[in-house]
N, C-alpha and C positions, 0 to 999 in steps of 0.2 A: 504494500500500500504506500503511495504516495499523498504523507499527509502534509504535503507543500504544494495544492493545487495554483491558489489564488488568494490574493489576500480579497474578500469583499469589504470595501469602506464605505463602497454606495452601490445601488441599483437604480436602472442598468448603466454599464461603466461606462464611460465615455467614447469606447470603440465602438460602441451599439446607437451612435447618434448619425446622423444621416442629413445634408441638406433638407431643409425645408424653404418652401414657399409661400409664399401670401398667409405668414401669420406674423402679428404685430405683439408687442406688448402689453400694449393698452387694452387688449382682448383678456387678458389675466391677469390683471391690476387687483381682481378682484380678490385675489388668492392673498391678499396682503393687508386685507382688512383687520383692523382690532392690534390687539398686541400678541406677543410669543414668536413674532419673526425671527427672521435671521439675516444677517447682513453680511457680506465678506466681500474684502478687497482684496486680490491676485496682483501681487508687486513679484514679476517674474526674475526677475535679478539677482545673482551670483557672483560672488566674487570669484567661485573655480565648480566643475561637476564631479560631485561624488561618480565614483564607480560605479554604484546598482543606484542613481537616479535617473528613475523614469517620467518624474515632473515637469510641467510645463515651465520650463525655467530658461537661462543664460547667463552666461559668464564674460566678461570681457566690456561689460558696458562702460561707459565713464557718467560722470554729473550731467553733461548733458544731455544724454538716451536720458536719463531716468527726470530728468529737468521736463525734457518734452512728454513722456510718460503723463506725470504728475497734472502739466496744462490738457490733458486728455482725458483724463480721469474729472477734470472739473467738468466740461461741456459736457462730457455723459451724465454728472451727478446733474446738472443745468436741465438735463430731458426730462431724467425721470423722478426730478420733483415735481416736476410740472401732474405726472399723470398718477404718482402716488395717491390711495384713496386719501381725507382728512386724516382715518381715525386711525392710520398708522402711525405703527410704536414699535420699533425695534429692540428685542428685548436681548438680544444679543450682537455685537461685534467683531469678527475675526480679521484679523489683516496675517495672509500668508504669501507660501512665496513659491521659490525663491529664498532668498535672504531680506525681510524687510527691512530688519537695522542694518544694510549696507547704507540705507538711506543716508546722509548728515542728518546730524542734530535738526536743523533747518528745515530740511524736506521733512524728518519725522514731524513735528511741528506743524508747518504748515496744513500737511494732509490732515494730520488728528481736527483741526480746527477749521479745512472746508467741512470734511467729511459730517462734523459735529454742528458745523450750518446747514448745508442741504439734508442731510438724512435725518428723522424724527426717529427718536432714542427714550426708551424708557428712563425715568428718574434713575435704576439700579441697574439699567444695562450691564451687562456683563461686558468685558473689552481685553480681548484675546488677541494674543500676538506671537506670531514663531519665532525663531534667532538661531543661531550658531556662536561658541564660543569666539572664532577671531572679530566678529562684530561688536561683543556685550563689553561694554568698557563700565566703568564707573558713572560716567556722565550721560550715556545714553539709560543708562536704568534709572538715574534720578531721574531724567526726563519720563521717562512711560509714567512713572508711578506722580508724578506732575501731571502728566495727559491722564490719568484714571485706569490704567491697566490694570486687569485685573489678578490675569492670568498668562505668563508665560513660558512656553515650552521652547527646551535648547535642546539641538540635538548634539548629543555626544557622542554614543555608538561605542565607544569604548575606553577606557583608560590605559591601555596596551599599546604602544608606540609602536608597535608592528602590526599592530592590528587596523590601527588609523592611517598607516603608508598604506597596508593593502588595499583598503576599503576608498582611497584616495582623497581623505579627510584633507584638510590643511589648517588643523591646527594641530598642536599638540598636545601632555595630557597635562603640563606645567597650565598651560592656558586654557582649559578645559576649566579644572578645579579654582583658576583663581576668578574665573566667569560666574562658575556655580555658587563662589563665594560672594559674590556682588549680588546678585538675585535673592540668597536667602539674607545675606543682613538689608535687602530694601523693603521686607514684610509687605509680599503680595499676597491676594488672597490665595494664590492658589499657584505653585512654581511646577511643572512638568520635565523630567530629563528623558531623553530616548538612548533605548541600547539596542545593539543589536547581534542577532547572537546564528552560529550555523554556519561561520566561517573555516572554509579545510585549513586544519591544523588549529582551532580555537579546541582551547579545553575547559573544562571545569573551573580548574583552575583560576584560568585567565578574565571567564567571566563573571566570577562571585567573589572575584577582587574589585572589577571593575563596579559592580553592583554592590558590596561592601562600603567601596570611596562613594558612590552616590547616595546612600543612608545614611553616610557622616554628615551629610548639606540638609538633612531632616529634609526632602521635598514632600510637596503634598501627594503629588502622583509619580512615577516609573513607569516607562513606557519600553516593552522588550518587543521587538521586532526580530520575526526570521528573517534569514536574507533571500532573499530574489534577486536572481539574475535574468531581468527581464528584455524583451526584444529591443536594439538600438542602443543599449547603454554602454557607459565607458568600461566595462570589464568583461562585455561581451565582444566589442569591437576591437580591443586589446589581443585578442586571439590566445588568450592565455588557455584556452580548451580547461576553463572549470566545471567539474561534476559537483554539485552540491548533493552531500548526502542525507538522506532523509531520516535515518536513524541515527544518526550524529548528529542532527539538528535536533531529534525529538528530545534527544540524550541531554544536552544542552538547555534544552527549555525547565527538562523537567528539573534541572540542577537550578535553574534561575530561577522557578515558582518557590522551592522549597527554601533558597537563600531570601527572598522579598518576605514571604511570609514568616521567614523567623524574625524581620526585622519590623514586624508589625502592620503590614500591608495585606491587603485584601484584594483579590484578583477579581474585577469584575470582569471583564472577560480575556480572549486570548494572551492580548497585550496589554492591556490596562491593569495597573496596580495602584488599590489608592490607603490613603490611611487609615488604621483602624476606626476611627472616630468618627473621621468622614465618611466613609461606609458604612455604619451607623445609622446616621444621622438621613445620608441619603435613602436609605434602605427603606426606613420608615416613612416618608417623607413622599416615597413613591407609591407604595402600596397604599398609600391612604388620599393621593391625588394624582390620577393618569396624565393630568396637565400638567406636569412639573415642565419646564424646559430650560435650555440653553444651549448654543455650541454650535459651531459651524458643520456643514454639510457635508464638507470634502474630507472631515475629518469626524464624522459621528461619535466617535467614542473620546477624541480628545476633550475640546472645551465642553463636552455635553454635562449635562446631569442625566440623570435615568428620569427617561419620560417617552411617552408615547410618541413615536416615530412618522414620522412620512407627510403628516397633517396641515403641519406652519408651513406656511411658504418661506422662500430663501433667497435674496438678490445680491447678484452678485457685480463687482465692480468692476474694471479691470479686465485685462486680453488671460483667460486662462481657468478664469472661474468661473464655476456655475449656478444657474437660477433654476432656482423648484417653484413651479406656478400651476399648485393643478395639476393637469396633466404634461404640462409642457415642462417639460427638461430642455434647457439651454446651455452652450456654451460654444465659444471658438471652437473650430476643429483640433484635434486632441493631437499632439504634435511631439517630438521630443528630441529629436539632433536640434541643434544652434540654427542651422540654417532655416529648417521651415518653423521654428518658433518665431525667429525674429520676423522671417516673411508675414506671419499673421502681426504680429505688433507693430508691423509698420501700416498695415490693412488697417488695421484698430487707429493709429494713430490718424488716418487720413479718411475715415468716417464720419461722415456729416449726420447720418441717422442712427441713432443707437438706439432705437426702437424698434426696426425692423429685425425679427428672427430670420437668420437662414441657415441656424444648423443646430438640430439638436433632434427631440423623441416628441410623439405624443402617445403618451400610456393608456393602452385598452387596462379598463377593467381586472383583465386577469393578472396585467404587471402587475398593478397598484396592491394589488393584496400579496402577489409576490414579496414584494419591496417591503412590504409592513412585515412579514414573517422575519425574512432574511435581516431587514434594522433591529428586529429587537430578540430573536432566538441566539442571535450571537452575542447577545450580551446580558449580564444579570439583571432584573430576579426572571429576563423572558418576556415571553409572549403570555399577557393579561387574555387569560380564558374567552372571558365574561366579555370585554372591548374587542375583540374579534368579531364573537358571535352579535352583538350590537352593529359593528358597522356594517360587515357582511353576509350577514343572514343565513350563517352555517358556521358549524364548530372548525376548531382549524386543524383535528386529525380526518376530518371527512373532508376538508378543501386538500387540506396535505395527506396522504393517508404515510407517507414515508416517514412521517415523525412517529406514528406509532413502530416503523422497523427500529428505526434509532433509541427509541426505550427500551425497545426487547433486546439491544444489542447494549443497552447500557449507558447511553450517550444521554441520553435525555429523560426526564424525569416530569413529572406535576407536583410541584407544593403550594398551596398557599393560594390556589387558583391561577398558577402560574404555570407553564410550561417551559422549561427553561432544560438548557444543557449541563448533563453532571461536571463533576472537576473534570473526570476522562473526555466530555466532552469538548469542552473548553478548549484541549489538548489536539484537537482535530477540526478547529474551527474549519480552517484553510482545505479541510477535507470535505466536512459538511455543507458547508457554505454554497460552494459552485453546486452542489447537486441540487439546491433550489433554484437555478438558470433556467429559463424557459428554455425551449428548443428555438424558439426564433432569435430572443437574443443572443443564442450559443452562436447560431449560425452568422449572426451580423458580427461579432466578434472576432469569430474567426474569418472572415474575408476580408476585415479590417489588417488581421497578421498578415494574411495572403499580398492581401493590392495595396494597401495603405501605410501599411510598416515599413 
């Protein structure tokens, strides 16, 4: 068994989008009424490409790509307040990337304060932001936590200086740890670090040391990622001929759950680990209101809290990100060498209508309850019994019947009016996951590898 199918972080993925024609915006503005939104700005910019990134990103820009960026990002924010309903309220804000603190001081600024003119923000927005250690200095973290951030995740990957050469990190781990140190003494509500683990030649060892030095920083969540070597990346193009092995990786994980949980972490799902307390807290908090929300799209389990999935709509900013409207999924064409990302951000930059859709999904029916399964079976306490058979008008082992194989097989369980995946589950997300694919999506997917890759 290969339990390193796919990571799912959303449905359907971005390969599964397709031009469209003669659909507008303003056609599903409606999807944005009230509060519990979501907002996310896509600042595609690198200062270099990791090896297994498959992100819409680049490397190489200077201040003024991201100067003219930024005057592009105002004219779009200029459209769609115009067609914003009133009684929107944004109740959460993600700015990813890319690297967004490449920004300056300056740029970070500026944006935080159009962005916080044109878009309408709940009183207690939540305001999420990614980073990388050679970006987080001292003076850009007093600044976030001056602009109201709430919540920051750094990716680290590893503490292992052989480990961040091969992975093609560019920092190191002196500069790692003294970034992780500026974050936890600027008391955010919420600090996130990412690791990453399933590297040939990574051992146990190696990564419940690195995992060890990140529970010294008390963060509120750890985030462990397998690795992927996916189509187009720099460790694929490399010609290094890597096997990534799936029992090594599994071996790996289950050494990384066991080192998080002794250090008081609670694993909501494959990768997400968060603090005892805060898991708690959250636990209860859900089970007792299906409306909980927060956290951007492209990343459901990062900024999220545990809350009913797929519902709020999502607007996204910027060449790279995506909007959830109903049934309409949007986004730029899903891109990843240097050349055809920049090709589209130059498209973007030289757009006069950012209202008109020409490329993305519109979801029958059968996706949408798809999507609702797959957002919340991967992750704790599940898929609410009770809010399935509500919204679709049938239990969800009679819409799915494979969930009842995966409880006889031990993966999955009911507590609590919940249907949720055991710890072994958990352990197989990347396995389970994909076999909720529709066939049609499978098929657009893969002709996107085929002709588009």
């Amino acid at each position: 068994m290969n339990r390193y199918e796919q990571y799912m972080y959303s449905y359907p993925h971005k390969t599964a989008y397709r031009p469209l024609k003669n659909e507008n915006l303003r056609d599903y503005m409606e999807s944005l009424e009230g509060e519990g939104h979501s907002l996310y700005l896509h600042l595609p910019f690198c200062e270099s490409k990791c090896g297994y990134c498959n992100l819409f990103s680049v490397a190489g820009c200077g201040r003024d790509a991201m100067e003219a960026y930024l005057k592009t990002l105002l004219r779009q924010m200029e459209q769609y307040r115009e067609i914003l309903p009133k009684s929107t309220r944004f109740g959460d804000f993600t700015i990813g990337g890319g690297t967004p603190l490449l920004l300056d001081a300056g740029q970070l600024e500026r944006m935080f304060r159009a962005v916080g003119s044109y878009m309408p923000m709940t009183e207690n927005c939540e305001i999420v932001i990614e980073t990388a250690p050679k970006q987080t200095d001292r003076e850009k973290v007093r600044l976030l936590k001056e602009l109201g951030v709430t919540r920051v995740s750094m990716g680290i990957q590893s503490f292992a200086e052989k480990e961040l050469l091969w992975l093609g990190r560019h920092h190191d781990a002196g500069r790692a740890r003294e970034a992780a140190e500026f974050l936890a003494e600027a008391g955010f509500d919420c600090v996130n670090l990412d690791f990453i683990y399933g590297l040939p030649g990574q051992t146990a060892e190696s990564l419940t040391e690195s995992l060890e030095r990140a529970a010294a920083f008390s963060p509120e969540e750890i985030f462990l990622y397998p690795l992927y070597i996916k189509h187009g990346v720099g460790l694929e193009r490399t010609g290094k001929g890597i096997l990534l092995d799936s029992d090594h990786t599994y071996s790996l994980y289950l050494e990384g759950v066991s080192c998080l949980k002794s250090h008081g972490y609670v694993q909501v799902s494959m990768r997400r680990f968060v603090k005892k307390e805060k898991a708690d807290y959250l636990y209860t908090e859900y089970r007792t209101d299906s409306k909980l929300a927060k956290g951007g799209e492209d990343s459901p389990e990062g900024g999220a809290e545990f809350r009913e999935c797929g519902f709020t709509g999502a607007l996204a900013l910027g060449c790279g990100g995506r909007s959830y409207l109903g049934r309409l999924h949007t986004c730029t064409p899903y891109q990843i060498t240097r050349q055809a990302a920049m090709k589209e951000i130059r498209e973007y930059q030289s757009r006069t209508d950012f209202l008109a859709v020409t490329h993305g999904i519109l979801l029958s029916d059968e996706e949408i309850r798809r999507r609702y399964v797959i957002k919340h079976l991967l992750i704790r306490p599940g898929i609410r019994k009770q809010a399935f058979q509500e919204r679709f008008g049938t239990a969800v082992t009679e819409a799915f019947p494979i969930l009842a194989d995966w409880m006889e097989a031990g993966w999955a369980e009911e507590t609590d009016g919940f249907l949720g995946l055991t710890q072994e589950g958990l352990g197989l997300s990347d396995y389970i996951g994909p076999k909720l694919i529709s066939e049609e999506i499978r098929r657009k997917m893969q002709e996107w590898e085929q002709f588009y890759g």
